[in-house]
N, C-alpha and C positions, 0 to 999 in steps of 0.2 A: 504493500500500500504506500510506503515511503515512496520509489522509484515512480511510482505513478505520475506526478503532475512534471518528474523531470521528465516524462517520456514524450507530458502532453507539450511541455515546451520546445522538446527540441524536434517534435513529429513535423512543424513547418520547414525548420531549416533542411532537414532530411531528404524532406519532398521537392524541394527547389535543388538539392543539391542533384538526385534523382532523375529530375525533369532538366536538366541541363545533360549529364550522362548521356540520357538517352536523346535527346537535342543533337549532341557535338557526335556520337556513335551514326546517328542517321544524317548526318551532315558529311561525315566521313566516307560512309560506304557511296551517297551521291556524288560526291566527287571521284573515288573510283570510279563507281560504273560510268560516267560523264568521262573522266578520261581514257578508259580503255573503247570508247565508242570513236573516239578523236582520233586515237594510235589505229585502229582498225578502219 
């Protein structure tokens, strides 16, 4: 029950840290497939 409200305060940061991962991961494989389309 202690851990609790520190979970609820750092659930935001977590989730933006998260939502960028997954942001810069799909921004990555775009620019592969985008460049091997160029090279071909």
């Amino acid at each position: 029950m202690i851990e609790q409200p520190h979970y609820d305060s750092y659930s935001i940061p977590a989730r933006v840290s998260l939502g960028i991962a997954i942001f810069g991961g799909t921004l990555l494989i775009a620019v592969m497939l985008t460049g091997a389309f160029i090279v071909h």
